[in-house]
C-alpha positions as CSV (number, residue, x, y, z in Angstrom):
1,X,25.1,-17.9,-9.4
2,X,22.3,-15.6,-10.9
3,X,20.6,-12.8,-8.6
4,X,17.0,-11.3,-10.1
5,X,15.7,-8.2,-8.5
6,X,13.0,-6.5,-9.3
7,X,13.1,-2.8,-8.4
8,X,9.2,-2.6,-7.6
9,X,6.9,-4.9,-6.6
10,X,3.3,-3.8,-8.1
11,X,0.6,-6.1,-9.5
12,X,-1.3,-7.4,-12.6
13,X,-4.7,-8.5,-11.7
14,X,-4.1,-10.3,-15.4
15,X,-1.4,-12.5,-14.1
16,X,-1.8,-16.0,-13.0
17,X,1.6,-15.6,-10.4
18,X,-0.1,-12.0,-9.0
19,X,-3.4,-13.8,-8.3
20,X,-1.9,-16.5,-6.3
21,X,-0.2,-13.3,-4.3
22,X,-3.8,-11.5,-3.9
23,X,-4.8,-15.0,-2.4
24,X,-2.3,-14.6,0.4
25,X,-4.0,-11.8,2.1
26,X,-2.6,-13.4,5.4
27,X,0.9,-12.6,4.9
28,X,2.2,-10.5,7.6
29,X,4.8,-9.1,9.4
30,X,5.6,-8.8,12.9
31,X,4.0,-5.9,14.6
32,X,6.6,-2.9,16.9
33,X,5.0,-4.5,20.3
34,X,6.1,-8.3,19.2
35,X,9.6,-6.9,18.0
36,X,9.5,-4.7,21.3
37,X,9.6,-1.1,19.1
38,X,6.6,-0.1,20.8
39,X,7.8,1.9,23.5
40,X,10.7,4.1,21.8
41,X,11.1,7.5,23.4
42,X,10.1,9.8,19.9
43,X,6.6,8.2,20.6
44,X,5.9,10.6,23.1
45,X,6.5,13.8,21.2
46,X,4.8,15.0,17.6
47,X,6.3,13.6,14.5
48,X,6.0,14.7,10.8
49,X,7.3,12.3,7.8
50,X,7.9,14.9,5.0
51,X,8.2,13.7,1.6
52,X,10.1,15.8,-1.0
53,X,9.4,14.4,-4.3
54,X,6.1,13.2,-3.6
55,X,4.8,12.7,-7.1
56,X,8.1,10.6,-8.0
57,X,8.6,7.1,-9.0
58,X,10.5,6.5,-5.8
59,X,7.9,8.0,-3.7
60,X,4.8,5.9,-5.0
61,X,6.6,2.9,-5.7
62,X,8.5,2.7,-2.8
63,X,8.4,5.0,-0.5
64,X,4.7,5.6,0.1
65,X,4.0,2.2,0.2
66,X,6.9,1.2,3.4
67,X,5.2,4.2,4.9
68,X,2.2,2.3,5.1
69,X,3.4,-0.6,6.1
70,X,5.4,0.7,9.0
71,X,1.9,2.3,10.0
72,X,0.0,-0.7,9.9
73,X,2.4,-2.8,11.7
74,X,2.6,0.2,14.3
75,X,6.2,1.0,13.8
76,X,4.7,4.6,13.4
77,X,3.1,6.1,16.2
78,X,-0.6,6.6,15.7
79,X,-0.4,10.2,15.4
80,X,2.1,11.0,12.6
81,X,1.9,12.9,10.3
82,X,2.9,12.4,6.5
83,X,3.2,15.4,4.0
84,X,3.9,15.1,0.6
85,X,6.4,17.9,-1.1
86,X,6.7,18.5,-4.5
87,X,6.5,21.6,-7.4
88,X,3.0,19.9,-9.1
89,X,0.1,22.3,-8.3
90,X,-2.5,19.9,-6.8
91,X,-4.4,19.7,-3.2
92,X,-4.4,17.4,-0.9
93,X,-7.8,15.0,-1.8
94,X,-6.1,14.8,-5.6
95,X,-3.0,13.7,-4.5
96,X,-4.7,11.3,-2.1
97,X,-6.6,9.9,-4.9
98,X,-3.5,9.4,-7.4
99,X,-1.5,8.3,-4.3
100,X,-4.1,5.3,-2.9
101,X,-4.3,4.1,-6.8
102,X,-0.5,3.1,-6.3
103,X,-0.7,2.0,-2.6
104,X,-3.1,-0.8,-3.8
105,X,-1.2,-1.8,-6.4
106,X,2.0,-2.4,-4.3
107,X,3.1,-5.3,-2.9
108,X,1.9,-3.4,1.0
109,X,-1.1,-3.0,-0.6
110,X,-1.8,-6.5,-0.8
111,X,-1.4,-7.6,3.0
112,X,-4.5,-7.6,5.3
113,X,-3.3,-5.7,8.1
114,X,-2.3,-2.8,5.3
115,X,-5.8,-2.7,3.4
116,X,-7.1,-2.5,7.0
117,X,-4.5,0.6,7.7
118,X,-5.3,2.2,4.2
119,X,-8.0,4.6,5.5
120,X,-6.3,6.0,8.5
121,X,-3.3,6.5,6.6
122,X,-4.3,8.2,3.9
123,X,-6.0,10.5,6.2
124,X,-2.3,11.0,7.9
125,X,-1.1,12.4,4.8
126,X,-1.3,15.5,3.2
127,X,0.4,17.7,0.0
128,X,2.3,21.1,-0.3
129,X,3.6,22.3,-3.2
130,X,6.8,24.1,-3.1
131,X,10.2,25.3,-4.8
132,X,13.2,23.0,-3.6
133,X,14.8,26.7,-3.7
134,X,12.3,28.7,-2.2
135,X,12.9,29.5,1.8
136,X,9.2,31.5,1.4
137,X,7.6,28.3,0.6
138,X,9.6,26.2,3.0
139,X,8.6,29.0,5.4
140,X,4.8,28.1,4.6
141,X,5.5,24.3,5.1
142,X,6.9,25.0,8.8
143,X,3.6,26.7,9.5
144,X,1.4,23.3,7.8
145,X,3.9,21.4,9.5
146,X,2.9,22.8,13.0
147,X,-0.6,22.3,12.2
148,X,-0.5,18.6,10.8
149,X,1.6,18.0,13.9
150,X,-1.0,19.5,16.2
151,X,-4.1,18.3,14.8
152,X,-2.7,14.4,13.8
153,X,-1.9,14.0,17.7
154,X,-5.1,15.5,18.8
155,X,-6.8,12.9,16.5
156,X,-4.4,10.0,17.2
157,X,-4.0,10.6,21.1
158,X,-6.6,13.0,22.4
159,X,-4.5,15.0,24.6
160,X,-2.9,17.6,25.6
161,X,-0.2,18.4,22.6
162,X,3.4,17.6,24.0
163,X,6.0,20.4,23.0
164,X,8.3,17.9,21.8
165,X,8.3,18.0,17.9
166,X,10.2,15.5,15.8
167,X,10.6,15.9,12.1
168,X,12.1,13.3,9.2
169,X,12.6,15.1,5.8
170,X,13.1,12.1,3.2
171,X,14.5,13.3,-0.2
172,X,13.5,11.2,-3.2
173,X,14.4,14.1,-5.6
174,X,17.2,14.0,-7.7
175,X,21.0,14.9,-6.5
176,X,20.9,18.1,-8.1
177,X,18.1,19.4,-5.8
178,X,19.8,18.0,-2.8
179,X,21.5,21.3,-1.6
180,X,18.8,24.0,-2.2
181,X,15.8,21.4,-0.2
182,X,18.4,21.1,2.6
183,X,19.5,25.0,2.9
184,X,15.5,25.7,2.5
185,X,14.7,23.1,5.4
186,X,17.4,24.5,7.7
187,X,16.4,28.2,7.0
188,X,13.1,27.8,8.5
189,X,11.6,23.7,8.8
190,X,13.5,22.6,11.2
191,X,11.9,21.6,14.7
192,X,13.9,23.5,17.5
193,X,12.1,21.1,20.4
194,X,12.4,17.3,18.8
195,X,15.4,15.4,16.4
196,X,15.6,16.3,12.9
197,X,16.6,14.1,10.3
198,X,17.6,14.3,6.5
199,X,17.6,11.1,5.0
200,X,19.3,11.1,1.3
201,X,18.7,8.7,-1.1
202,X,21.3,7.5,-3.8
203,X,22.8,8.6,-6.3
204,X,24.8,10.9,-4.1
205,X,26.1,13.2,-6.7
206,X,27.3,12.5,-10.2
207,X,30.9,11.2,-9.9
208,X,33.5,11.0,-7.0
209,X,34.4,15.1,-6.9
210,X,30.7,16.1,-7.3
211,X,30.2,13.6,-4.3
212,X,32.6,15.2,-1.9
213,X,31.3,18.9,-2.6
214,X,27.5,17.8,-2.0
215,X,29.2,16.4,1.5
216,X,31.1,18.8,2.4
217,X,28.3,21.7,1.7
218,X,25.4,19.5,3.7
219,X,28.3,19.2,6.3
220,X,28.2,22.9,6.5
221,X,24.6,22.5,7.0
222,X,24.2,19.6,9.7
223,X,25.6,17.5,11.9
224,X,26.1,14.3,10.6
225,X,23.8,13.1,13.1
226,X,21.3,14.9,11.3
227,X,22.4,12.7,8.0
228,X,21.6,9.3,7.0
229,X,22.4,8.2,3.4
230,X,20.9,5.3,2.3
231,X,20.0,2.2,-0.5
232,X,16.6,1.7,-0.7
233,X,17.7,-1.6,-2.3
234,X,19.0,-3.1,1.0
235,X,15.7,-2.7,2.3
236,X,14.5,-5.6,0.2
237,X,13.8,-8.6,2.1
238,X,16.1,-10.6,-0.9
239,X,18.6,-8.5,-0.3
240,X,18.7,-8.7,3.7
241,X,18.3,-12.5,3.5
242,X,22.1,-12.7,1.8
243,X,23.6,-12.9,4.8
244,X,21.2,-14.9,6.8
245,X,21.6,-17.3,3.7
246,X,25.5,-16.7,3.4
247,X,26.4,-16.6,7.0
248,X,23.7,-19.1,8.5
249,X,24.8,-21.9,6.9
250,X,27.5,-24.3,7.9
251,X,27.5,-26.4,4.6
252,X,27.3,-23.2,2.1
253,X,30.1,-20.6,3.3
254,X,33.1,-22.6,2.7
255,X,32.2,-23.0,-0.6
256,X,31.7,-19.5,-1.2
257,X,35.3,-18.8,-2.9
258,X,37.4,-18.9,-5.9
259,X,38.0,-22.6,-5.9
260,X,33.9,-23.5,-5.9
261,X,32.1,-20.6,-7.8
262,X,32.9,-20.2,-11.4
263,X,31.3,-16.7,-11.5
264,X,28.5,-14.3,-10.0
265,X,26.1,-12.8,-12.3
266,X,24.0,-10.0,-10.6
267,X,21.0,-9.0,-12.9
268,X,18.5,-6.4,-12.7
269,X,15.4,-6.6,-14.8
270,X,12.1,-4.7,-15.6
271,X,9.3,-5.8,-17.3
272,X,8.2,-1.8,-17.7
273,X,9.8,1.8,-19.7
274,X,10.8,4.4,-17.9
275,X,7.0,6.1,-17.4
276,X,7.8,9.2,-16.5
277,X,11.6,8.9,-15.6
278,X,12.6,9.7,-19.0
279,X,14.1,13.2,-17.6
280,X,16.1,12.0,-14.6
281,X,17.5,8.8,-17.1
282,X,18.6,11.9,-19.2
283,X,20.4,13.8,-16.8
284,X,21.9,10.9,-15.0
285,X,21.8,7.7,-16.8
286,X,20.8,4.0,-15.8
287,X,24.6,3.6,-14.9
288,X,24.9,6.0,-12.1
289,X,21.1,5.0,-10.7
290,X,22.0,1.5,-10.8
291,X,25.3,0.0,-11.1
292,X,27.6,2.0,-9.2
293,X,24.8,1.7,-6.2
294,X,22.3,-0.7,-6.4
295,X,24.1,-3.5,-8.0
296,X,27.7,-2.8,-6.2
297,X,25.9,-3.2,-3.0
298,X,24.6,-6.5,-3.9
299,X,28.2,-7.5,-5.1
300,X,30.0,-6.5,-1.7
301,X,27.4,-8.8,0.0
302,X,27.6,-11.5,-2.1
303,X,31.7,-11.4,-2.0
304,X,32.6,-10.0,1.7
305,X,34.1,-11.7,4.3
306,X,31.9,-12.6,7.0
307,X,31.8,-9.4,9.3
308,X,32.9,-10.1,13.2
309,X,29.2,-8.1,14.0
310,X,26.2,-6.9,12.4
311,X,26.9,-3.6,13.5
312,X,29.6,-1.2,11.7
313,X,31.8,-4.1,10.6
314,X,29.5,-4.8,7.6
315,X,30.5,-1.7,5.9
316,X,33.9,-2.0,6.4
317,X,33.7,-5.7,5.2
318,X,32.3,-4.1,1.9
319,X,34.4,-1.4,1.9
320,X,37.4,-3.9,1.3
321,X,35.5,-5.7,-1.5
322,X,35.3,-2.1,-3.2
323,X,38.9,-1.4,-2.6
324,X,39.8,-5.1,-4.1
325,X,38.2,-4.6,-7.4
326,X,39.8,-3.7,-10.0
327,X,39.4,-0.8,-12.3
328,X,36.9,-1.6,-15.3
329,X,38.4,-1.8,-18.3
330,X,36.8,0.1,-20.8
331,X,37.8,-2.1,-23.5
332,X,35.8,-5.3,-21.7
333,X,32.8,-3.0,-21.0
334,X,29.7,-3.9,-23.2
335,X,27.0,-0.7,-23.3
C-alpha cells in the first residue's frame, strides 16, 4: 500500500493536470449555514485571527489560504479580523500584494466562491511587525488589535460594537520562538472580555525532554483550554478520508492486518527546494518536521484499531500504535 502526499497544493498554469483543475471552478464545499455553523455563540462578539509568522512557508502556503476559505464558505463571521505578525519591516498594502500572489496560486484560490471572497478578505487582513520577545511591540499589537476589531465589525455588521472580544493567536514560527510569542501575548494581547486561544503548530520542541519543558513553561502560562496543538497534515482532505475509507467499508477492514497486507509504505514527496526554509531545515532537520509528525500520524491511522467514537478514542487508538512500535534500529535506518 503506497500513500503520496503532497505538503502544498499550488499551481502551474504550464501543467496539463493544473489546467484541467483551473477548469473546475465549480468545486465547492459546503457553506457554515448548510453544515448548521452559522449560528455559534463567538459570532456575536469581535474576533481577531493573528498570525505570527506571517511571511512563512506555513503561513502562505497553508495557512492563509484555509483562512480564506473558511471566510468564503462563511465559517468566519463577516467581521473578522486577520493580522499578520512577523519581524520583516513592510506595511500592510505590501504584504497584501506578496500575500494575494500566493492565495491565487493555492489550491483555495482556485474555487469560485474563494476568488469571489478574495477582495473582502484581503481587506480583513492587515500586517505588524514585531519582536517574538518584545512585550513593547506586543503592547502596540493590543492597541491595532482593538482597532482592527472595532473598525472590521463596524464594516462587516454596522452596529453598535459588542464588548465581547475574542482573539485566536496561530503560531507558524519555529519551536524555539514558541515561549517568548506566548509570554509577550499574555503580558499585554490577551482579550480580558472574549476566549483566547493559542494554537501551536508542530514540531513541538526538538526531542522528548525539550518537549516537556516547552509544556510545562506554556502550562505556567495558560490553561490548557487556552492550548490546542495541532497537525496541519490531518487537515488534508486525504488524510481525513482514511478512516471514512478504512472504517466505511465492510469488504476492506478485515483485510487490513498482518495476514493480508505485505507492507505499508507512507511517502512524502516534493516536486520543489526548500525556497526559503533553508534556515529552519538547518536548525531542525526534515526528520523532526516530518517523520516523527507528519508521517507517524499517517501511520497510526493507517494501523489503529477502529476507535469505539470519533471523539477522544482516536487518539488513544493511535496512542497504542505508537506504544507498539518498536524502537528503530539505527543499523536498518537508511539517511
Amino acid at each position: 500500500m503506497t500513500m503520496e502526499l503532497r505538503r502544498c497544493m499550488t499551481l502551474d498554469d504550464s501543467s496539463a493536470e493544473n489546467k484541467l483543475v483551473l477548469e473546475q471552478e465549480e468545486l465547492r464545499a459546503p457553506t457554515a449555514a448548510e453544515m448548521g455553523f452559522d449560528k455559534e455563540p463567538f459570532r456575536l462578539g469581535t474576533l481577531s485571527i493573528v498570525v505570527l509568522g506571517a511571511t512563512g512557508d506555513l503561513a502562505k502556503k497553508e495557512t492563509f489560504p484555509a483562512l480564506l476559505d473558511l471566510l468564503a464558505h462563511e465559517y468566519l463571521p463577516s467581521h473578522v479580523a486577520i493580522v499578520g505578525v512577523s519581524r520583516t519591516k513592510q506595511d500592510t498594502n505590501s504584504f497584501r500584494e506578496w500575500l494575494q500572489s500566493w492565495l491565487v496560486k493555492s489550491f483555495a484560490g482556485q474555487m469560485k466562491r474563494c476568488k469571489e471572497a478574495m477582495p473582502s478578505f484581503m481587506k480583513k487582513v492587515s500586517y505588524f511587525s514585531a519582536n517574538y520577545d518584545s512585550k513593547e511591540d506586543f503592547a502596540r499589537l493590543a492597541v491595532a488589535l482593538e482597532t482592527e476589531e472595532t473598525q472590521m465589525f463596524l464594516d462587516g455588521i454596522g452596529k453598535e460594537v459588542p464588548t465581547e472580544a475574542n482573539r485566536v493567536f496561530y503560531f507558524a514560527i519555529p519551536p524555539f520562538a514558541f515561549l517568548a510569542a506566548a509570554s509577550s501575548i499574555k503580558s499585554t494581547c490577551l482579550s480580558t472580555t472574549g476566549f483566547n486561544r493559542l494554537i501551536i503548530e508542530k514540531p513541538f520542541g526538538h526531542d522528548l525532554t525539550s518537549a516537556k519543558k516547552l509544556a510545562t513553561d506554556l502550562g505556567a502560562l495558560y490553561k490548557e483550554e487556552n492550548l490546542l496543538r495541532m497537525d496541519h497534515f490531518l487537515g488534508y482532505e486525504i488524510c481525513q478520508n482514511i478512516l471514512s475509507v478504512r472504517f466505511g467499508n465492510a469488504f476492506l477492514e478485515p483485510l487490513m492486518n498482518r495476514n493480508h497486507v505485505a507492507a505499508v509504505r507512507v511517502t512524502l514527496k516534493e516536486d520543489f527546494g526548500t525556497e526559503g526554509r533553508g534556515g529552519y531545515f538547518t536548525h531542525y532537520g526534515i526528520i523532526r518536521d516530518v517523520i516523527q509528525n507528519h508521517l507517524l500520524q499517517m501511520v497510526t491511522l493507517v494501523a489503529m484499531e477502529k476507535p469505539c467514537n470519533v471523539g477522544g478514542d482516536i487518539r488513544d487508538a493511535k496512542v497504542a500504535v505508537l506504544k507498539a512500535m518498536l524502537d528503530a534500529d539505527p543499523e536498518e535506518v537508511i539517511l
